[in-house]
PAZAPA-4460 file (N, C-alpha, C; in steps of 0.05 Angstrom, whole numbers, plus 32768, in hexadecimal, padded with zeros to 4 digits):
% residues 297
    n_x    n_y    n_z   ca_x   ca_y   ca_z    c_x    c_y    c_z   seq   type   mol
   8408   87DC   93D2   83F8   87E2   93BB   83DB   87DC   93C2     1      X     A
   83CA   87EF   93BD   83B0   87EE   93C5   8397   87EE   93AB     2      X     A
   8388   87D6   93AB   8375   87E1   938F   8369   87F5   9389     3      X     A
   8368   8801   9374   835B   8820   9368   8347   8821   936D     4      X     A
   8330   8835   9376   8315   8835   9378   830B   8831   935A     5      X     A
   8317   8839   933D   8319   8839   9327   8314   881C   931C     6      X     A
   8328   8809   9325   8320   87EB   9320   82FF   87E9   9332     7      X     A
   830B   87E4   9345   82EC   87D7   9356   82D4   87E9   934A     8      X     A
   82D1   87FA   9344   82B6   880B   9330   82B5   87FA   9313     9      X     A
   82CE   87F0   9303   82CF   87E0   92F7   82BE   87C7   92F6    10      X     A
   82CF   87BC   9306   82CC   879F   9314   82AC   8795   931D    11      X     A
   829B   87B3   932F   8283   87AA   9330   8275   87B0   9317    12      X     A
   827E   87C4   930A   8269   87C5   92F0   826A   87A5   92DC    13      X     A
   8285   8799   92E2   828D   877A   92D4   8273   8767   92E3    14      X     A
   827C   876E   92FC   8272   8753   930C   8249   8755   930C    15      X     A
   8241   8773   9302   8225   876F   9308   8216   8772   92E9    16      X     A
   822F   877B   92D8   8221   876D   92B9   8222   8755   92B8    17      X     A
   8237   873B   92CA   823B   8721   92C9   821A   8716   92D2    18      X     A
   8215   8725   92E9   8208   870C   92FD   81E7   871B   92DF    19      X     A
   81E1   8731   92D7   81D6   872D   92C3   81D5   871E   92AA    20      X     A
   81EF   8718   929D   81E7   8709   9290   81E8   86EF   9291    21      X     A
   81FC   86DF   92AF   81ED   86C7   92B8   81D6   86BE   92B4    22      X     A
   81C5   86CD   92C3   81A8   86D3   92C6   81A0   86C9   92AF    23      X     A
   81A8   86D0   929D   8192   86D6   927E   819D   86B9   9267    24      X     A
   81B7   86B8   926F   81C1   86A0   9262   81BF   8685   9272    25      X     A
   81B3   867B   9288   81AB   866C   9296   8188   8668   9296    26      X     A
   8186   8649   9298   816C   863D   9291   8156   8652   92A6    27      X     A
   8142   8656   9297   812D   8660   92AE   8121   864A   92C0    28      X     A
   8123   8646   92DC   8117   863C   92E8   80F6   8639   92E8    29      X     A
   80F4   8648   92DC   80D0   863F   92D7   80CD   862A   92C1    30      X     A
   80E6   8621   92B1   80E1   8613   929A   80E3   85F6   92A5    31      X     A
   80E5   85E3   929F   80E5   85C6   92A0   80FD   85BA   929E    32      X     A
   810B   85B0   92B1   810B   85AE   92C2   810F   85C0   92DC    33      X     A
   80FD   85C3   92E8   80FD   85DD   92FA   810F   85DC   9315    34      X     A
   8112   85BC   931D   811A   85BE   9335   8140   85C1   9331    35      X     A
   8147   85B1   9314   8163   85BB   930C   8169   85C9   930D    36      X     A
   8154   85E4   92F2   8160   85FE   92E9   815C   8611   9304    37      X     A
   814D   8611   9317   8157   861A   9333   816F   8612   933D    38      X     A
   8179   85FF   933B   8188   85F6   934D   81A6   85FC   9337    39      X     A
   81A7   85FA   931C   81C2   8611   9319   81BF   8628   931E    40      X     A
   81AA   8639   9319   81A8   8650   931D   81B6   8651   933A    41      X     A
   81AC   8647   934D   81BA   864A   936F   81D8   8648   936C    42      X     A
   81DE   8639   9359   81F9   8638   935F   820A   8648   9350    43      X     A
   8201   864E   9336   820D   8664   932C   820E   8688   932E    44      X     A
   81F4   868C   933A   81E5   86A4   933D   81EF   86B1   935A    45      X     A
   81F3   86CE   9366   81F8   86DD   937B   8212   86D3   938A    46      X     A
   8223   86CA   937C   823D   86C5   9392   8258   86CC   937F    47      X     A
   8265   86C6   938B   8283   86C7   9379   8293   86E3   9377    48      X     A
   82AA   86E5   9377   82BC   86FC   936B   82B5   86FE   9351    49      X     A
   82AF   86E8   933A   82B1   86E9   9326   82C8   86EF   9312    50      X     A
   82DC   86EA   9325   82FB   86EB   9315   82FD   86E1   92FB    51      X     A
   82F8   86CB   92F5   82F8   86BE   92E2   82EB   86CB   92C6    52      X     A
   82C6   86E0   92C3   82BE   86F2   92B0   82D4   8714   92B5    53      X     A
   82E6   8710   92C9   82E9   872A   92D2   8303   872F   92BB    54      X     A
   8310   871D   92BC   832B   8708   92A9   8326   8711   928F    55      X     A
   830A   8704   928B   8301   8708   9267   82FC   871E   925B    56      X     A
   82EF   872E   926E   82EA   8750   926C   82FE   875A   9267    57      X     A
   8316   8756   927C   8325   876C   9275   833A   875A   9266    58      X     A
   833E   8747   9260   834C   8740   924B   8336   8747   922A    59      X     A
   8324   8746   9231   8312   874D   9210   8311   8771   920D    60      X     A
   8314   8780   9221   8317   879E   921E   832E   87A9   921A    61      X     A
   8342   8795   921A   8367   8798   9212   8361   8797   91F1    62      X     A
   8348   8783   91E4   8351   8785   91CD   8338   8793   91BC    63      X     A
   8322   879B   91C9   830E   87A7   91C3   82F9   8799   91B7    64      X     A
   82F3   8782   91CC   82D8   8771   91C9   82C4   8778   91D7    65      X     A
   82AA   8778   91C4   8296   877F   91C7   8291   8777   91ED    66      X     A
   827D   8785   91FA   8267   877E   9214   825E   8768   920D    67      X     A
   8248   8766   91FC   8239   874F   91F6   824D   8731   91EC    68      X     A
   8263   8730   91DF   8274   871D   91DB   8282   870F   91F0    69      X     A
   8289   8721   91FE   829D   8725   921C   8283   8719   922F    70      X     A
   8269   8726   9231   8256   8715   9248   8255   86F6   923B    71      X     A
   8251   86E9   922B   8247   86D8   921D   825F   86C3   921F    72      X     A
   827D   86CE   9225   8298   86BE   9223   8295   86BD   9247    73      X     A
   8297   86CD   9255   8293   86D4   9272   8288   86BD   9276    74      X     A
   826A   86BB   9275   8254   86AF   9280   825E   868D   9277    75      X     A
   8263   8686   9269   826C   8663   9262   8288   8667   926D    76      X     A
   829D   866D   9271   82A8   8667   928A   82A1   866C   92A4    77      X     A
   8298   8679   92AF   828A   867E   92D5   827D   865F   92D1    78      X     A
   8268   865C   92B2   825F   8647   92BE   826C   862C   92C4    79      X     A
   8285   8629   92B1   8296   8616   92B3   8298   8617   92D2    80      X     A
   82A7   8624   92DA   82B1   862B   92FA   82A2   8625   9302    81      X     A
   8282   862E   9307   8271   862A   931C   826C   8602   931E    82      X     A
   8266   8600   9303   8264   85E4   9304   827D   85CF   9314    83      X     A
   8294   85D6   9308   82AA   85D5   9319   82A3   85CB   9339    84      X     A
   82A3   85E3   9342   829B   85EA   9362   8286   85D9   9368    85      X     A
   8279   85D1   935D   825F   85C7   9362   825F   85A7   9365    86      X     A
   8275   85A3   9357   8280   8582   9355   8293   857B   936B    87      X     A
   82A1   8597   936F   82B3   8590   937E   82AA   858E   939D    88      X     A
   829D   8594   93A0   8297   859E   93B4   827F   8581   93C6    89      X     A
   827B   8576   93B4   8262   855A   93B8   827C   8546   93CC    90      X     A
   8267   8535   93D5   8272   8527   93E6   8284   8510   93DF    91      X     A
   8285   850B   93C1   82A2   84FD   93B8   82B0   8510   93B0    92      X     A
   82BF   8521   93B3   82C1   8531   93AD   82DC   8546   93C6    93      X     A
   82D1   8555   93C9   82E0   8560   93E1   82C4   856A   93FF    94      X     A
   82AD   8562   93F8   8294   8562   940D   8297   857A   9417    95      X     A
   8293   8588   9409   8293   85A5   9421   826E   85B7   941D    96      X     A
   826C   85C0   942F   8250   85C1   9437   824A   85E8   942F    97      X     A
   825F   85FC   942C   8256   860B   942D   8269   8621   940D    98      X     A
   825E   862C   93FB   826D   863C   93E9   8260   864F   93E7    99      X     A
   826F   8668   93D9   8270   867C   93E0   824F   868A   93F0   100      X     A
   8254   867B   940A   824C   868D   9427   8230   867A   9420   101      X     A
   8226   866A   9414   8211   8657   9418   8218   8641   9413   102      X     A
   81FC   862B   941C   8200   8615   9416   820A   860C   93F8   103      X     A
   821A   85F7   9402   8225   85E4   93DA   8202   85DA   93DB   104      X     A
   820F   85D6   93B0   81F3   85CE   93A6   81E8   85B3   93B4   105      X     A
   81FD   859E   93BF   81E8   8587   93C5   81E8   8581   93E4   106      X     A
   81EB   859A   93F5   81DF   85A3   9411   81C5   85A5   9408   107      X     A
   81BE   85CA   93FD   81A9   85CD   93EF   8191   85BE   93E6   108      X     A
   8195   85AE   93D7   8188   859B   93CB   8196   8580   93CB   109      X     A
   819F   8573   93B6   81AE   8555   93BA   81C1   8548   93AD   110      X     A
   81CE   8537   93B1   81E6   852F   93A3   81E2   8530   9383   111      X     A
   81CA   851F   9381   81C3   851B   9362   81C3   8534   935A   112      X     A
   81B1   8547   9360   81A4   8564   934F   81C3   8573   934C   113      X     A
   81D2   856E   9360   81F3   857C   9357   81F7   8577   9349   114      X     A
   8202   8559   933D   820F   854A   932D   8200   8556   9312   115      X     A
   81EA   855C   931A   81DB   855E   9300   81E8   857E   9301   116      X     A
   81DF   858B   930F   81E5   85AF   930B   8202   85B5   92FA   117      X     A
   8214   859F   9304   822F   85A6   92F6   8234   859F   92DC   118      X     A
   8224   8585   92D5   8222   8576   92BA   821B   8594   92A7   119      X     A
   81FD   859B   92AF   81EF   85AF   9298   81F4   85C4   9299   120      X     A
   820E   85D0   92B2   8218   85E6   92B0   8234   85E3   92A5   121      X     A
   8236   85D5   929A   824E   85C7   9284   823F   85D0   9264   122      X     A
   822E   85BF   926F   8225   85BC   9249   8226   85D6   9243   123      X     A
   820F   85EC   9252   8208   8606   9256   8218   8618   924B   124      X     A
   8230   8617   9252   8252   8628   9249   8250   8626   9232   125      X     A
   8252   8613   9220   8255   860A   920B   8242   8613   91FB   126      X     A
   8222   860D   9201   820D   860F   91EB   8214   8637   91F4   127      X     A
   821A   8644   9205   821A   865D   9204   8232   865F   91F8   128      X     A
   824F   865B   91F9   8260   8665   91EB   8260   8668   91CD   129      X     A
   8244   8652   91B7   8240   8650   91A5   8230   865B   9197   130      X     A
   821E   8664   91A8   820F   867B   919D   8213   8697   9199   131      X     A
   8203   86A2   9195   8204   86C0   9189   8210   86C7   9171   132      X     A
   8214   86E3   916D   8223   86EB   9153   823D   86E2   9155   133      X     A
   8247   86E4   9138   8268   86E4   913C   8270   86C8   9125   134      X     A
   8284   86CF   911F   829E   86B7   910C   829B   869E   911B   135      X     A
   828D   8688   9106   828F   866A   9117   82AB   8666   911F   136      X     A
   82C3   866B   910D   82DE   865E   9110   82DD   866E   912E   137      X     A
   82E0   868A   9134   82E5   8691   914E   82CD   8681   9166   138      X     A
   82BC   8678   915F   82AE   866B   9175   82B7   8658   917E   139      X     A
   82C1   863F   9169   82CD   8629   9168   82E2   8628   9176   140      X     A
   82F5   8635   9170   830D   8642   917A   8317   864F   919C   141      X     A
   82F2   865F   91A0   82F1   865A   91C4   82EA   8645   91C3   142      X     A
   82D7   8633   91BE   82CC   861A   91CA   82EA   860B   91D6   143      X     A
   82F4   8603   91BB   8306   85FA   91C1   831E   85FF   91D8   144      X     A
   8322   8618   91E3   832B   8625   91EF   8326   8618   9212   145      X     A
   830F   861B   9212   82F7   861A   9229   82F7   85FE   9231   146      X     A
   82F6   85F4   9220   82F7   85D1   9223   830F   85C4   922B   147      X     A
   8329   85D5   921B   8342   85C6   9226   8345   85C9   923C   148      X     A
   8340   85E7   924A   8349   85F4   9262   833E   85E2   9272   149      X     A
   831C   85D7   9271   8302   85C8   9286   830F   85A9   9283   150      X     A
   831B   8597   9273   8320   8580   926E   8334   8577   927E   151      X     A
   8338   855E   9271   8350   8546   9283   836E   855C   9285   152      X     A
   836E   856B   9275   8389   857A   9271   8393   858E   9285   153      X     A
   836E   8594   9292   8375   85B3   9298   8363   85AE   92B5   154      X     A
   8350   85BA   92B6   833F   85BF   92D2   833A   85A2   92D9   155      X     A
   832C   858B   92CC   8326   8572   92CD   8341   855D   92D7   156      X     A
   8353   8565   92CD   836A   8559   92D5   8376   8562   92EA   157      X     A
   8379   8577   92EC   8384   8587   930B   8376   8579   9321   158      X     A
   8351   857B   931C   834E   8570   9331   834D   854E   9338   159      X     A
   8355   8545   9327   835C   8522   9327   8378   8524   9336   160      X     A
   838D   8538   9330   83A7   8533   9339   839B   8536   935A   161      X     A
   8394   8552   9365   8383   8554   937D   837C   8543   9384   162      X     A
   836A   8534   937E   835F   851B   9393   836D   850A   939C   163      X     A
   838B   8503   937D   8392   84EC   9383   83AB   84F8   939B   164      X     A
   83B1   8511   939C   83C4   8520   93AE   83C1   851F   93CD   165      X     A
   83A2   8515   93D5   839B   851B   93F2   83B2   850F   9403   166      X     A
   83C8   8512   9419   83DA   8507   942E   83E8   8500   941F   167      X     A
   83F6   8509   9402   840D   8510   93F0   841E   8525   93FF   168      X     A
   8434   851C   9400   843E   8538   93FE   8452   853C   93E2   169      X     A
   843E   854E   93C9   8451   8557   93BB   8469   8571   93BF   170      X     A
   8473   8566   93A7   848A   857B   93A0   847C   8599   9399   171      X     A
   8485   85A9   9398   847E   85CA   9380   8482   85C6   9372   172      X     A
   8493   85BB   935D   8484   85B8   933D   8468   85A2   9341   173      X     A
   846B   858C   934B   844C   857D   9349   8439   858A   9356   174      X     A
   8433   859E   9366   8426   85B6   9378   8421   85C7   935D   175      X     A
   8432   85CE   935B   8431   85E7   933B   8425   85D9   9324   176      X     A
   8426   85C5   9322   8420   85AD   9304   83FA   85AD   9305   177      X     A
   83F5   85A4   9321   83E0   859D   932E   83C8   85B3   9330   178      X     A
   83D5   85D5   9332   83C7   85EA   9335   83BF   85FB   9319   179      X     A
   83D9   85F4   930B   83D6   85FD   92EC   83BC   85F4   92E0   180      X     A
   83B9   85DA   92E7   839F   85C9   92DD   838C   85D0   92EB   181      X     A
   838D   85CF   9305   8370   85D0   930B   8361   85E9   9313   182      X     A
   8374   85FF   9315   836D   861E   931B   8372   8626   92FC   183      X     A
   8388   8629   92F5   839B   863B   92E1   8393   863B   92C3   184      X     A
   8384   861E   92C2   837E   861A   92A4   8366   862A   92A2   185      X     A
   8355   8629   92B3   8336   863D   92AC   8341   865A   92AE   186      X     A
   8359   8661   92BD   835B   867D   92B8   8362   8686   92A1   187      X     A
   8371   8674   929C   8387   8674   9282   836D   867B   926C   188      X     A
   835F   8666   9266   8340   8665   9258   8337   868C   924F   189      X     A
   833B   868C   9272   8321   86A3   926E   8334   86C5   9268   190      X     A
   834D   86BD   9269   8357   86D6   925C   835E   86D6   9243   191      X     A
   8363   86BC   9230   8364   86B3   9215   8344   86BF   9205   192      X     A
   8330   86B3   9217   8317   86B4   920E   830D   86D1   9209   193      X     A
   831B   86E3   9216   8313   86FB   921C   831C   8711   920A   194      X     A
   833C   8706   9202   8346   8715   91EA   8345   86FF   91CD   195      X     A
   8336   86ED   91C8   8328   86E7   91BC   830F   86F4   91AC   196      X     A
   8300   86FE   91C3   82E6   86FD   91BB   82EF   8723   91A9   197      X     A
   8305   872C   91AB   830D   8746   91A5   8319   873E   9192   198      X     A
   8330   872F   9188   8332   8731   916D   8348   871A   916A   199      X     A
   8358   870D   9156   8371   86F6   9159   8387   8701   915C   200      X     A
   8395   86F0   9170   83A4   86F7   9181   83C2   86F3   9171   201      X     A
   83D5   8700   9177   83E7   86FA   915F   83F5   86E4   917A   202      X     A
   840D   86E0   9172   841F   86CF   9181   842C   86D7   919D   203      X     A
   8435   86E7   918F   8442   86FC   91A3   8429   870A   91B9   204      X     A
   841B   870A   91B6   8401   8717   91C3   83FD   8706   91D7   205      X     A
   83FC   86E8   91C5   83EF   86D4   91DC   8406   86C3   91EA   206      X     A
   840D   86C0   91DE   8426   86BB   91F9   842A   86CD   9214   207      X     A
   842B   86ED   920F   8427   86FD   9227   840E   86FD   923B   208      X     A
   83FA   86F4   921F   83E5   86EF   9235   83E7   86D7   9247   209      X     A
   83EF   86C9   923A   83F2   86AF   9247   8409   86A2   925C   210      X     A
   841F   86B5   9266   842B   86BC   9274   841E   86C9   9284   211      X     A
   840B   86E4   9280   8404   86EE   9297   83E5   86D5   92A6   212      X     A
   83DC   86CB   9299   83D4   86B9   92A1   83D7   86A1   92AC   213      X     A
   83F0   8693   92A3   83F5   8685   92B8   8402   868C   92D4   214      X     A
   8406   86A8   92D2   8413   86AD   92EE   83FF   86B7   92FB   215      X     A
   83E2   86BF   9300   83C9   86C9   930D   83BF   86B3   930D   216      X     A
   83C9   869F   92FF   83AE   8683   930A   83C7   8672   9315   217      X     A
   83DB   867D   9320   83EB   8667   932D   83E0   8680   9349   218      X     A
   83EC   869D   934A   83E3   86A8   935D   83C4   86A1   936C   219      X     A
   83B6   869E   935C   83A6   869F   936A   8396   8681   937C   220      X     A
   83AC   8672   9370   83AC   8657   9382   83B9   865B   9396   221      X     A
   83D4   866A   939B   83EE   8676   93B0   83D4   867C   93C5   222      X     A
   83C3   8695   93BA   83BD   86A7   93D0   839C   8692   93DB   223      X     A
   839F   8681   93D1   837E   8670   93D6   8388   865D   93EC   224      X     A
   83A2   865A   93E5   83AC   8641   9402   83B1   8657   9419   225      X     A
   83BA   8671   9411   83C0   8682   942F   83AD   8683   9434   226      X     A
   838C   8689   9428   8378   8698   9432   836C   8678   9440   227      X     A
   8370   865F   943E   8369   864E   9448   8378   8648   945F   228      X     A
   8387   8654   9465   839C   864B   947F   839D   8667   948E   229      X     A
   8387   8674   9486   838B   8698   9497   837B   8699   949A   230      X     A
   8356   869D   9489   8342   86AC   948B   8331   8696   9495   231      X     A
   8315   86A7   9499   8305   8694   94A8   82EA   868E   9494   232      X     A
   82DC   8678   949B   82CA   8678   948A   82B6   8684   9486   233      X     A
   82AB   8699   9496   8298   86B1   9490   82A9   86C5   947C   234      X     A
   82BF   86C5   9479   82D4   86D8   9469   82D8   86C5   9450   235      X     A
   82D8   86B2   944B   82E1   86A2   942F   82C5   869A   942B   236      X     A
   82AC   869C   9437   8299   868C   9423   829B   8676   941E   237      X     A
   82AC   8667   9429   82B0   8642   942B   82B7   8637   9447   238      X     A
   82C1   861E   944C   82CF   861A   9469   82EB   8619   9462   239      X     A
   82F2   8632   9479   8312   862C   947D   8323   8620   9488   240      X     A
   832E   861A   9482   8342   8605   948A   833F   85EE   947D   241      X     A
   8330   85E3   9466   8329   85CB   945E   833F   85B7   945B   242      X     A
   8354   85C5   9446   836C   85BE   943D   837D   85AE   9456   243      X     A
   8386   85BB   9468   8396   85AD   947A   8383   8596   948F   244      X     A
   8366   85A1   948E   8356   858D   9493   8357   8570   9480   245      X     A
   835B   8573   9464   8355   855A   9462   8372   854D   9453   246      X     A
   8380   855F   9457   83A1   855A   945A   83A5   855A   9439   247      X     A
   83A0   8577   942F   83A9   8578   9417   83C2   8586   9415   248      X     A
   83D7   857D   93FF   83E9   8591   93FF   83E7   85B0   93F2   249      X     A
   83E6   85BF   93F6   83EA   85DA   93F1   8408   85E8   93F5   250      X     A
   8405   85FF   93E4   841F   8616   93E7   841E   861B   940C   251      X     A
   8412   861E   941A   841B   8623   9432   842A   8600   9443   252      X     A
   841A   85F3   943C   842B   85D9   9452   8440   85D2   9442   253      X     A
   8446   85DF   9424   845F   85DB   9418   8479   85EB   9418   254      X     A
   846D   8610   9417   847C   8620   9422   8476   862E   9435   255      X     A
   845F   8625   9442   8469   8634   945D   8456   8653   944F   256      X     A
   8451   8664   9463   8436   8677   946A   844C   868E   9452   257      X     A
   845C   8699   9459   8467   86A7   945C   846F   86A7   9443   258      X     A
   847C   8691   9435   8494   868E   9419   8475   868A   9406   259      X     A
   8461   8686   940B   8442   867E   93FB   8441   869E   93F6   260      X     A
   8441   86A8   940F   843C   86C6   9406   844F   86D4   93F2   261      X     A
   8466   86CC   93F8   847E   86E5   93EE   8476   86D1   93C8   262      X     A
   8467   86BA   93C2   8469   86B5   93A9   8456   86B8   939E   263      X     A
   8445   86C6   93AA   8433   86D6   93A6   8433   86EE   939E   264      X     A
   843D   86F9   93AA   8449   8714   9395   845C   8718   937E   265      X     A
   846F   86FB   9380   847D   86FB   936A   8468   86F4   9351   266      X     A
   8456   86E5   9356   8447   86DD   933A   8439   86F5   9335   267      X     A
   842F   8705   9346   8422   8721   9340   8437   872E   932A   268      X     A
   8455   872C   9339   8464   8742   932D   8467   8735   9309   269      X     A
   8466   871A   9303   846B   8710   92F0   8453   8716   92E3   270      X     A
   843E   8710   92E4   842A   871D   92D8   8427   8732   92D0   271      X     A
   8432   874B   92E3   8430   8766   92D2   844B   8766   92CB   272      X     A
   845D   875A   92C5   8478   875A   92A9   846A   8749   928C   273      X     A
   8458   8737   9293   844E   872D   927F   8449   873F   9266   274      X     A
   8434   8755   927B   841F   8766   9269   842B   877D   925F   275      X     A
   844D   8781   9269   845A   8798   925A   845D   87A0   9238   276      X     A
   8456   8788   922C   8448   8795   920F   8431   87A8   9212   277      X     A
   8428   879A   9215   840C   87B1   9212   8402   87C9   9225   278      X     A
   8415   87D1   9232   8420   87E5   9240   8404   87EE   9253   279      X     A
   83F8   8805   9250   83E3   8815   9262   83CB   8807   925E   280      X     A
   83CF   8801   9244   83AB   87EF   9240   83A4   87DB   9245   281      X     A
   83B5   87CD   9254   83AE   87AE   925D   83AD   87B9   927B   282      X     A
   839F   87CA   9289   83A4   87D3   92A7   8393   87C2   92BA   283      X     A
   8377   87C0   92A5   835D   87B2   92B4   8377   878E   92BE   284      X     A
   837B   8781   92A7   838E   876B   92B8   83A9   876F   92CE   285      X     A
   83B1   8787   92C7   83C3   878B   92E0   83B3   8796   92F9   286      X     A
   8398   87A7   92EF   8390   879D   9308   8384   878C   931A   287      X     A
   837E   877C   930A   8371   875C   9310   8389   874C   931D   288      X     A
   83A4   874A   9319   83B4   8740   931B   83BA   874D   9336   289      X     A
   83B2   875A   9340   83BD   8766   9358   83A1   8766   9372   290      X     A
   8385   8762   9364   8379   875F   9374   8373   873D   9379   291      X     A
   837E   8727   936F   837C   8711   936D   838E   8710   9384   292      X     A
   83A5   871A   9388   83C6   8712   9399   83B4   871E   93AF   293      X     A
   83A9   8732   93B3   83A0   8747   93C6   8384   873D   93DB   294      X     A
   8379   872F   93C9   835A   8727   93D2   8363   871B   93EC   295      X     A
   834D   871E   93F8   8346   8719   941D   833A   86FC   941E   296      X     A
   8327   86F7   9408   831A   86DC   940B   831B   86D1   93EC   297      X     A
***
């Protein structure tokens, strides 16, 4: 199965209304503090797949949410993520020196100014998810959303289980427990957020969504340990091999190259049985769901 030229025409029209309204919902660097609001901008601005606004889009066009709602839900999760990355990546941390294809923020500049970049690209999500038009209860309602996914429960906790995991060798459910949280909950977030910002979701709706979501944010942890044990780091935009470098467990030193792959396609295949309610019109996530399993880096 090969991606549509149909999606990817999609996909960049997603990804270059994103890096616009990044742009516009992020501090101007000419303002005060200058040497900060440069220094998220670097880290949020010109890199990324942008999976994560790609998620919200086409989960907010399944239910017919506005552009402007959908950029504004987009943009406070990337920034969640970017901040993320930005922490993670510091030298308590997992120290790695290079993301997507440049220097990390505190190569660049410095430990502190990171720490700080991820703090105010936290808050940032938030004071943007709260603004604009629209029903306070539905704002409240993402906030809340956004926060469980980023907290002790979800992304914040995943990566506490991680650290404390380094020359562990877990099981697959504590591997699976571990990825739900620290990958799966922001996906989870940003396809909730997405048919959100389109209208309330009945039960039945969100449960499917949320099935096909947890199986693309477990995939796309599957295919992040192959691409770390296959590709190189001019091809991933980070260093490869980190993982078995610093002896983390992953789906490959657990199953092996091969059985990582073949569960890789099974979560693909589960994801598009998810979305069999909503038949032809949920296509943008089946095809997201297939370029996530598919992606090279």
């Amino acid at each position: 199965m090969t991606v549509q030229p149909a999606f990817l025409d999609w996909m960049k029209s997603v990804q270059s209304a994103m890096e616009e309204a990044l742009g516009a919902m992020l501090p101007d660097q000419r303002d005060t503090p200058h040497r900060l609001h440069e220094a998220m901008r670097y880290a949020a601005l010109d890199g990324g797949k942008r999976v994560r606004p790609l998620l919200v889009c086409a989960a907010g066009e399944l239910f017919g949410a506005s552009r402007e709602d959908l950029m504004r839900a987009a943009s406070a999760v990337e920034m969640i993520h970017v901040y993320s990355l930005v922490h993670d990546d510091m030298p308590c941390m997992d120290d790695d020196a290079l993301r997507r294809g440049k220097p990390t923020v505190h190569v660049k500049y410095d430990d502190a100014t990171a720490l700080l970049v991820g703090d105010a690209l936290q808050t940032q999500a938030f004071l943007v998810l709260s603004e604009g038009e629209g029903d306070a209860a539905r704002k409240l309602s993402m906030v809340r959303i956004l926060a469980e996914a980023a907290g002790s429960v979800g992304m914040c906790g995943g990566q506490a289980i991680d650290l404390d995991s380094v020359g562990v060798r877990l099981t697959r459910p504590e591997l699976e427990q571990m990825h739900r949280m620290k990958t799966g909950a922001l996906l989870r977030a940003a396809v909730l957020l997405g048919a959100v910002c389109g209208k309330a979701l009945s039960e039945a709706e969100r449960a499917s969504l949320e099935a096909y979501a947890d199986a693309v944010g477990l995939a796309f942890q599957v295919v992040d340990d192959v691409l770390d044990a296959t590709a190189d780091s001019a091809t991933l935009g980070k260093t490869a091999g980190k993982d078995a470098a610093d002896n983390k467990p992953t789906y490959v030193s657990i199953l092996g190259l091969e059985e990582s792959r073949n569960l890789a396609e099974k979560l693909r295949n589960d994801a598009h049985r998810a979305l069999m309610p909503f038949e032809q019109e949920a296509r943008r996530l089946r095809d997201l769901a297939d370029f996530i399993v598919q992606r090279k880096a």
